[in-house]
C-alpha positions in Angstrom: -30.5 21.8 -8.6 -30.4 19.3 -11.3 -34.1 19.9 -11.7 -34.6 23.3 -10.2 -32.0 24.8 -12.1 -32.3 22.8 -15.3 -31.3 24.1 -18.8 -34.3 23.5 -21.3 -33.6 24.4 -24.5 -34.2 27.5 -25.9 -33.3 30.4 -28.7 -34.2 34.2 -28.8 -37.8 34.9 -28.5 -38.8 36.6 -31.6 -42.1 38.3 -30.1 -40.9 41.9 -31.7 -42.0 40.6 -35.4 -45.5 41.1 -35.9 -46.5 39.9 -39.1 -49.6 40.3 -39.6 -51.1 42.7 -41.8 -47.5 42.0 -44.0 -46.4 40.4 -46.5 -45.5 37.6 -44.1 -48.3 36.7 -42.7 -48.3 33.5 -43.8 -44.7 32.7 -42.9 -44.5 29.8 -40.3 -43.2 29.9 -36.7 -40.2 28.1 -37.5 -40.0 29.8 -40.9 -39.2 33.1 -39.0 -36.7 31.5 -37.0 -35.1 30.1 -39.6 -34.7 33.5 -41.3 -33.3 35.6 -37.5 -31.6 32.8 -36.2 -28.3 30.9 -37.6 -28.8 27.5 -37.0 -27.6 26.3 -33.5 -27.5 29.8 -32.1 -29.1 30.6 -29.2 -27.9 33.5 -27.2 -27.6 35.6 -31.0 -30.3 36.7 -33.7 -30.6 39.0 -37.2 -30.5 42.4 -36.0 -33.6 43.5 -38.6 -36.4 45.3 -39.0 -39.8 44.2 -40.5 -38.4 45.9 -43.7 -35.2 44.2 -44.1 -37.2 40.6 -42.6 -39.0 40.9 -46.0 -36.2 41.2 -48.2 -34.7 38.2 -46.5 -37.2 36.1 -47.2 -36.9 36.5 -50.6 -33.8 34.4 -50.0 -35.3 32.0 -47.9 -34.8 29.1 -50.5 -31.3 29.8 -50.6 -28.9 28.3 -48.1 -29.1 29.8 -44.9 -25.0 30.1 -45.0 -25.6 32.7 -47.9 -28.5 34.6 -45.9 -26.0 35.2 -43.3 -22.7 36.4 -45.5 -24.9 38.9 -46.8 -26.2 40.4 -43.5 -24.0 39.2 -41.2 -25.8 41.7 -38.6 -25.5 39.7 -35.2 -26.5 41.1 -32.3 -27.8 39.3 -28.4 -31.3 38.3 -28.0 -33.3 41.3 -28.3 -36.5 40.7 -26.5 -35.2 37.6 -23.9 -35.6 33.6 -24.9 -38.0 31.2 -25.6 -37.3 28.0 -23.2 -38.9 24.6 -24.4 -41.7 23.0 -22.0 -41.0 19.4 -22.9 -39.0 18.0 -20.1 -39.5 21.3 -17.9 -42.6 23.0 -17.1 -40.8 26.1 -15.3 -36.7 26.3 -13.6 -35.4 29.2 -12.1 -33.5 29.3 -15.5 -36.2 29.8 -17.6 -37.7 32.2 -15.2 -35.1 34.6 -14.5 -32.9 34.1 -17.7 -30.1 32.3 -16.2 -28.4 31.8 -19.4 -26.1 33.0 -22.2 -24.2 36.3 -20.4 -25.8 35.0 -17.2 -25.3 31.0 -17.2 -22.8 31.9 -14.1 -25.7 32.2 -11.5 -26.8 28.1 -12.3 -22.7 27.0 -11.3 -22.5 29.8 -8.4 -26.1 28.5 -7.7 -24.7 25.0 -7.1 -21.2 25.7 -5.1 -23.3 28.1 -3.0 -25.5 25.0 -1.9 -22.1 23.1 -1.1 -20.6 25.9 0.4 -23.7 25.5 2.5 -23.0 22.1 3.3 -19.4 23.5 4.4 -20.3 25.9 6.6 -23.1 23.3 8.1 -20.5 20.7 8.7 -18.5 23.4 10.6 -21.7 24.7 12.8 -23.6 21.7 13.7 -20.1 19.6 13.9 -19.5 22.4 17.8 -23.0 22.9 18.5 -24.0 19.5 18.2 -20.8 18.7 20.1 -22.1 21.4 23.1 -25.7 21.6 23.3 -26.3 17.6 22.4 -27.0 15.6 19.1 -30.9 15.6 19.6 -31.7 19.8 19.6 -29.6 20.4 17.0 -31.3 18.1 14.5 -34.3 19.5 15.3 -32.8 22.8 14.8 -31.7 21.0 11.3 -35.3 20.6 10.2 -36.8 23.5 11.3 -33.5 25.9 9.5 -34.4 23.6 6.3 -38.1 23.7 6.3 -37.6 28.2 6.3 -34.5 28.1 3.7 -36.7 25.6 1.5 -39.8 27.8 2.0 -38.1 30.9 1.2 -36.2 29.7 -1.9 -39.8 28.4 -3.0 -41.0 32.5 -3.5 -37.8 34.0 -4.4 -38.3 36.6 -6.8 -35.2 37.1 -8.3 -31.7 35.7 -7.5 -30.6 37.7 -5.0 -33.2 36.3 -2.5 -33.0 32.7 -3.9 -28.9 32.3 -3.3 -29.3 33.2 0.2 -31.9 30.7 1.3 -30.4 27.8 -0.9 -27.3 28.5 1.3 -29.2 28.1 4.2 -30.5 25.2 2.6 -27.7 24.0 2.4 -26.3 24.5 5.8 -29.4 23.0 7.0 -29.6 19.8 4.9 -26.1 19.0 5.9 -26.4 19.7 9.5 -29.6 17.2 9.8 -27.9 14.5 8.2 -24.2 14.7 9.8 -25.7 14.7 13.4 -28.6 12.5 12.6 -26.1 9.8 11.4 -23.2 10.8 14.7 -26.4 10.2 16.9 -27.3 6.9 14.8 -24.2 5.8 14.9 -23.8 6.5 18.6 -27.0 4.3 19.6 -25.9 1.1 18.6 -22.7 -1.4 19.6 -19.8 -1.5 18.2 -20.1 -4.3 16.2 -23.2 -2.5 13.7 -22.0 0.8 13.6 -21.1 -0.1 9.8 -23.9 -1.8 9.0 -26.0 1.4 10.9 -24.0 3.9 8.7 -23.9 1.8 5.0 -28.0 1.1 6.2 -28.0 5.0 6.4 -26.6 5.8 3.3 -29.0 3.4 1.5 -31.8 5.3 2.7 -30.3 8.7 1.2 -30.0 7.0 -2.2 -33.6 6.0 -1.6 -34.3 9.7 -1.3 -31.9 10.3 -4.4 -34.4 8.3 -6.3 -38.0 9.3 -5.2 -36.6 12.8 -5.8 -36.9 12.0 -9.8 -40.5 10.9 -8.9 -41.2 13.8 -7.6 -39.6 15.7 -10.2 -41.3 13.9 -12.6 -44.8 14.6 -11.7 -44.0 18.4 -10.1 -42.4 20.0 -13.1 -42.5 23.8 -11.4 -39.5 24.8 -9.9 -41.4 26.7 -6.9 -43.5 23.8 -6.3 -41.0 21.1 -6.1 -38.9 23.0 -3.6 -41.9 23.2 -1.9 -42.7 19.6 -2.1 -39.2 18.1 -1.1 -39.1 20.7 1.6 -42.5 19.4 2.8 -41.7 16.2 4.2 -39.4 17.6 6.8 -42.3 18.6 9.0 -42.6 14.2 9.3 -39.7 14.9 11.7 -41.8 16.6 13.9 -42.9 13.1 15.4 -39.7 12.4 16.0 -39.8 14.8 19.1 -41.9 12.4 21.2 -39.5 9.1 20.8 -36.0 10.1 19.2 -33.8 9.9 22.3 -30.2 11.7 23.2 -26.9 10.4 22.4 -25.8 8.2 25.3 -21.8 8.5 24.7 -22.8 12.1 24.9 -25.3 12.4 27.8 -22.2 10.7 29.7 -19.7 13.2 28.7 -21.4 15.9 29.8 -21.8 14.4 33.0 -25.8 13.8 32.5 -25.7 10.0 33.7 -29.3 9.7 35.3 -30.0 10.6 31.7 -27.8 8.0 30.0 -29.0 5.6 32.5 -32.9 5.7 31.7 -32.3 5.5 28.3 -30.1 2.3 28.0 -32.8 0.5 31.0 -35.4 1.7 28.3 -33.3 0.1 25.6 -33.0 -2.7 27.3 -36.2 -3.8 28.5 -37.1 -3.6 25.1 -34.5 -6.0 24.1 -35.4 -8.1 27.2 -32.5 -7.8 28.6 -31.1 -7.2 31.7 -28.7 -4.0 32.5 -25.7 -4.4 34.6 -25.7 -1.7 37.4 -22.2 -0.7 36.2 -22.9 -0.1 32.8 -22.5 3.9 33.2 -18.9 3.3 35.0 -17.6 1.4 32.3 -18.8 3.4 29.8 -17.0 6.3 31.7 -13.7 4.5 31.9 -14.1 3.7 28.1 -12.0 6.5 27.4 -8.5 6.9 25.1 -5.3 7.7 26.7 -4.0 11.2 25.5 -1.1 11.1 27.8 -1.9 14.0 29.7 -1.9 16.5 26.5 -3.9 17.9 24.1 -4.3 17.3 20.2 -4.1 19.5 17.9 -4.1 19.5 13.7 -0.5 19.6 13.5 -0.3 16.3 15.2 -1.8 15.2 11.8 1.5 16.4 9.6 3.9 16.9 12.3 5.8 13.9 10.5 6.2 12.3 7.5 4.2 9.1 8.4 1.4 10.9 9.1 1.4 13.7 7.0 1.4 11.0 4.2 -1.1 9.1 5.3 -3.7 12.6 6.4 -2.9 14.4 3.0 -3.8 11.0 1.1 -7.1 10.4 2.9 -7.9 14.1 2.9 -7.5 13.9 -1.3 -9.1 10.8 -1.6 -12.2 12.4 0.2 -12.0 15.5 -2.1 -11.8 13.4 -5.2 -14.8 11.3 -4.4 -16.9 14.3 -3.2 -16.0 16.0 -6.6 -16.6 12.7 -8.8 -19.6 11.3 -7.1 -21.7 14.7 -6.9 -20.2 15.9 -10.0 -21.5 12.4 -11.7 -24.7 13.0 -9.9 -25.4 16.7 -11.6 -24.1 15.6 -14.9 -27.4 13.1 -15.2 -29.5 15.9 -17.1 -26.6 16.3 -19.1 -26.5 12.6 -20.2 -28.7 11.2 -23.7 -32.2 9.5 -22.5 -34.7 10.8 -20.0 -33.3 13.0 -17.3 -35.9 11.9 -14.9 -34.8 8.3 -15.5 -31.1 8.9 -15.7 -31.7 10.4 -12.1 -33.3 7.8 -10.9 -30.6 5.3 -12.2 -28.1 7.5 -10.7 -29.6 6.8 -7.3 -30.8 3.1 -7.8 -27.0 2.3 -8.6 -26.0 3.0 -4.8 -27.9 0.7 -3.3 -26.0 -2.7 -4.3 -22.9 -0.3 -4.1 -23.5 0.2 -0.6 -24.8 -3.6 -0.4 -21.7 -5.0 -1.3 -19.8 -2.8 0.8 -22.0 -4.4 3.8 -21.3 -8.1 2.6 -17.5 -8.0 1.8 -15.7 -5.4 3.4 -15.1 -6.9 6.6 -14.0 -10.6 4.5 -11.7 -8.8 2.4 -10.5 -5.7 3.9 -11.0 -2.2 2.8 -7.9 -1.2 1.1 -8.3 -3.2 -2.3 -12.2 -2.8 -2.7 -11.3 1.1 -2.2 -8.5 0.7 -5.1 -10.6 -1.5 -7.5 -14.2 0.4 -7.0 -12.3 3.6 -7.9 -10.8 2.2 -11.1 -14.2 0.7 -12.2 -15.6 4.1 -11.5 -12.7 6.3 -13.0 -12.2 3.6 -16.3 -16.2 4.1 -16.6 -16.3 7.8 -16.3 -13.0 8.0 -19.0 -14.8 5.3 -21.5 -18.5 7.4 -21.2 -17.2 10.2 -22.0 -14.8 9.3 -24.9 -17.3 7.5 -26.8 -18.3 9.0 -30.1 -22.2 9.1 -29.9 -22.7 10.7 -33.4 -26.7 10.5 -32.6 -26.5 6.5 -32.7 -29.1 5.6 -29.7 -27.6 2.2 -29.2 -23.9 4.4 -28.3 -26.2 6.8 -26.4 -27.6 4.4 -24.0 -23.6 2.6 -23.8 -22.3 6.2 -22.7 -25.7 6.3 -20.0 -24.7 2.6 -18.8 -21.1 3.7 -18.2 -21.6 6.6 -16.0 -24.1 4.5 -14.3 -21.0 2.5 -13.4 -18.9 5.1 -12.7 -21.9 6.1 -10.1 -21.6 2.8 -8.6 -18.0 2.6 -8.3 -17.6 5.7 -6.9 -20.5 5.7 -4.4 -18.7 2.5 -3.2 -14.9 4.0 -2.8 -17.0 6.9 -0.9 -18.6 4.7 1.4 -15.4 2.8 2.2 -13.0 5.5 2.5 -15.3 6.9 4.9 -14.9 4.1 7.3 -11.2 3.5 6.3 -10.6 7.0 7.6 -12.3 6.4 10.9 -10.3 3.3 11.4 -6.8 4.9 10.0 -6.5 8.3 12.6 -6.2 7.7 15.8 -8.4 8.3 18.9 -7.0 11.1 19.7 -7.0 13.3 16.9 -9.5 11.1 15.3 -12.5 13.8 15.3 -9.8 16.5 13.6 -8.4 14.2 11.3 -12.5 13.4 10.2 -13.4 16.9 10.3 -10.8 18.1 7.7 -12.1 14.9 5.8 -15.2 16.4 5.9 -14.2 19.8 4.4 -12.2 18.3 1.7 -15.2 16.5 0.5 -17.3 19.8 0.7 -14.5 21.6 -1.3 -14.8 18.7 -4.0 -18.6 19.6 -3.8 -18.0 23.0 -4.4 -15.8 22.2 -7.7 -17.8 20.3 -9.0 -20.7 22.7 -10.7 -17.6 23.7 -12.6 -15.9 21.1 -13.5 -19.3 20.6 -15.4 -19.0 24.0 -16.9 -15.8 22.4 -18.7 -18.0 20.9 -21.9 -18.2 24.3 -23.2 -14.6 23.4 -24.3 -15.1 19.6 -24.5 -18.3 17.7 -24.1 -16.1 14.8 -22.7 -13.9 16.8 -21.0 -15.7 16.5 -17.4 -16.0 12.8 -17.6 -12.5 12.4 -18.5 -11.1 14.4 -15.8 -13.8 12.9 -13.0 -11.9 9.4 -14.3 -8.6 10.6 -14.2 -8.7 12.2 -10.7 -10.0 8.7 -9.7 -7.8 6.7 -10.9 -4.9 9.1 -9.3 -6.6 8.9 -6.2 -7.3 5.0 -6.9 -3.8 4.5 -7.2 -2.4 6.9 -4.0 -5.2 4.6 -2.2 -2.9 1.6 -2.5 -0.1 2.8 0.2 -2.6 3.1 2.7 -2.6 1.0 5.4 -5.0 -2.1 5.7 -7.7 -1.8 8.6 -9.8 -4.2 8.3 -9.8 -6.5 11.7 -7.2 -4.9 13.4 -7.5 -2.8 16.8 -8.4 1.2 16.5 -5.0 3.4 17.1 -5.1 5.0 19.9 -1.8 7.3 19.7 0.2 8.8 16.5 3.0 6.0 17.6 0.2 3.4 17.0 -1.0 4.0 13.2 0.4 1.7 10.6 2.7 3.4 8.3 1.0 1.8 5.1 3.2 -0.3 1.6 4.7 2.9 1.2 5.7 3.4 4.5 7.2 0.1 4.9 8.7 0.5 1.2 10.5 3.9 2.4 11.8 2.1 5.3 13.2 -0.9 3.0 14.9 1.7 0.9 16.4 3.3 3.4 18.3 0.4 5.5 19.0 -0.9 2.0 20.7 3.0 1.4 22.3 2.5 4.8 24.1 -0.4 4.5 
């Protein structure tokens, strides 16, 4: 959407005035605007005819301030807008109108997308669970390659918001169960590196998408070329192989066992006999019960410790894609600014990969999300006052905000996995999940906010981190210790062990 739904600049379109044949038919273009519309309108013009036009312009070397006391005749854009083609051949703003009285449909354009992702999340998450990891990507592609295909000819609105939905839906439900089945593959010991070598590859995408953008500058034609590439997946059907954890859980072991001896006589190694009975036995104790989301804020210790993740995954959803629309918002090249926005996550996520497991996850989660929230806070407080030195300083610091936060995403992602335990792990991860898809969904308008503060977005997208930054630091540590299995198991955090000082000290 940042390219798709773009706002280029524009002002009334001014085609009602014909002037030749007049006494103005020498007057300029940009004369003629000068003489219907105030300077730095755009959604207003002079309510005039040809008539009154030419007794204007008898005033047009007088200030424009006194032109307008004496007319003072405002009224909308009579005949639509004229958009500017200089970044942006064609966006479905420019095409159907999408601003002024009807700027709403580009933010409800946006949330609809992440409501998308919500729903997705929610679909694919049980279906992916019941009929296997590998159909349902598939069914991932094939959903996205019709949404993106149908957006791509929408005539008007109405069609458009129901595919990007879909979209939506689609594009999340590809990439949550084609990184579960990833993750699933591979040992124990590289399920990080798998999942941070995962999310490199999505900021890959984040950057050839201002390539593409670049060079494809018609809305209908990018969607088609971004959706293109998903027909690649198609090869995918002749070598991508089934979850084992899940082949096994549904009982499908003749399965589970061909594909690990395929496995590993590529490795050249050689498969114990037993390998499907241990992996069977692998299982958590639940004590003979069931789960349930209550178990998750049944009690203090762990409602404090679900309601802080869950908020620290809402605030890094909201910042990081909020950050990652604002880039056509930002001074410099849009294309470029996007592509920065993306190249920033890859030594993000690099330096997750090299330190997190030598110096824990709890502090590099606090100190990423100050970088990111001081950054954010100092980009958008900066005066520019058309200075292009201060312009590229206020690009460089939400470049860093970018990086910090795509960092704090990345780790409390795998802090979260490590904090719940086993068994209500998956519940605890799916409310995760929706948190951050609610932060999505705020985001588009938390952007809307610089219609009452151009820095007002950035300095809210830094304060919420640095609250969230800060609420980060009672949460447990996790790095090298042994996955909870039970409620009674998970560490209570410094603020757990704090309330627990406080009280004996109360007690005595």
């Amino acid at each position: 959407m940042v390219f798709i739904g773009a706002v280029p600049d524009f002002h009334c379109r001014l085609s009602q005035y014909n002037l030749s044949g007049t006494s103005l038919h020498n007057l300029s273009y940009r004369q003629l605007k000068r003489l219907v519309i105030p300077k730095g309108e755009k959604c207003f013009q002079l309510n005039v005819t040809l008539e009154e036009l030419t007794i204007i312009e008898l005033d047009y070397n007088a200030s424009s301030s006194n032109v307008w006391n004496k007319t003072n005749r405002l009224t909308p854009c009579v005949n639509g807008y004229e958009f500017s083609r200089v970044d942006y051949q064609d966006t479905i703003t420019s095409e159907f109108d999408l601003v002024c009285n009807n700027k709403f449909w580009i933010s409800t354009s946006k949330s609809v997308f992440f409501v998308g992702r919500l729903v997705g999340a929610v679909i694919f998450g049980q279906l992916s669970d019941r009929y296997g990891r590998r159909p349902m990507f598939f069914l991932g592609c094939i959903l996205l390659v019709i949404a993106g295909t149908l957006a791509s000819f929408a005539p008007n609105m109405y069609v458009f918001l129901p595919a990007y939905f879909c979209q939506g839906a689609a594009h999340t439900g590809a990439f949550l169960v084609s990184y579960t089945l990833s993750t699933e593959l591979v040992g124990p010991n590289y399920r990080t590196l798998a999942g941070f070598v995962i999310q490199g590859f999505y900021s890959i995408g984040f950057m050839s998408l201002a390539g593409i953008a670049y060079f494809v500058r018609d809305w209908r034609y990018l969607e088609m070329a971004i959706t293109a590439p998903t027909l690649l997946f198609g090869i995918y059907w002749w070598f991508l192989p089934e979850s084992v954890r899940w082949l096994i859980s549904h009982g499908k072991d003749a399965e589970a066992e061909d594909i690990l001896r395929a496995a590993a006589k590529e490795n050249g190694v050689t498969l114990n006999s037993d390998i499907i009975e241990s992996l069977k036995h692998a299982q958590p104790v639940t004590e003979g019960r069931q789960y349930y989301f209550l178990d998750l804020v049944n009690n203090w210790k762990m409602a404090r410790l679900s309601l802080n993740i869950w908020f620290n995954w809402l605030v890094n959803a909201l910042v990081y894609y909020g950050l990652s629309l604002n880039t056509g918002n930002l001074a410099g090249d849009p294309y470029l600014n996007f592509c920065i926005a993306g190249a920033v996550e890859i030594p993000a996520y690099a330096l997750c990969i090299a330190f997190l497991n030598k110096v824990g996850r709890r502090w590099p989660l606090v100190l990423s999300m100050y970088l990111g929230g001081l950054a954010c806070i100092l980009s958008g407080c900066i005066p520019v006052n058309g200075s292009r030195g201060v312009e590229t300083l206020t690009v460089i610091l939400a470049m860093i905000g970018k990086f910090g936060i795509t960092a704090s995403y990345g780790i409390i992602y795998l802090m979260a996995a490590e904090i719940f335990p086993t068994v209500t792990r998956n519940i605890g991860m799916g409310v995760a999940s929706m948190s951050a898809r609610i932060g999505g969904i705020l985001a588009p308008f938390f952007l809307d906010l610089k219609t009452v503060s151009e820095a007002l977005p950035l300095i809210l997208f830094g304060g919420l981190s640095l609250l969230a930054g800060s609420l980060a630091l009672m949460l447990p540590e996790t790095a090298g210790k042994p996955l909870p299995q039970l409620p009674e198991d998970v560490d209570t955090g410094i603020s757990g062990r704090f309330v627990s000082y406080l009280w004996r000290f109360i007690s005595l």
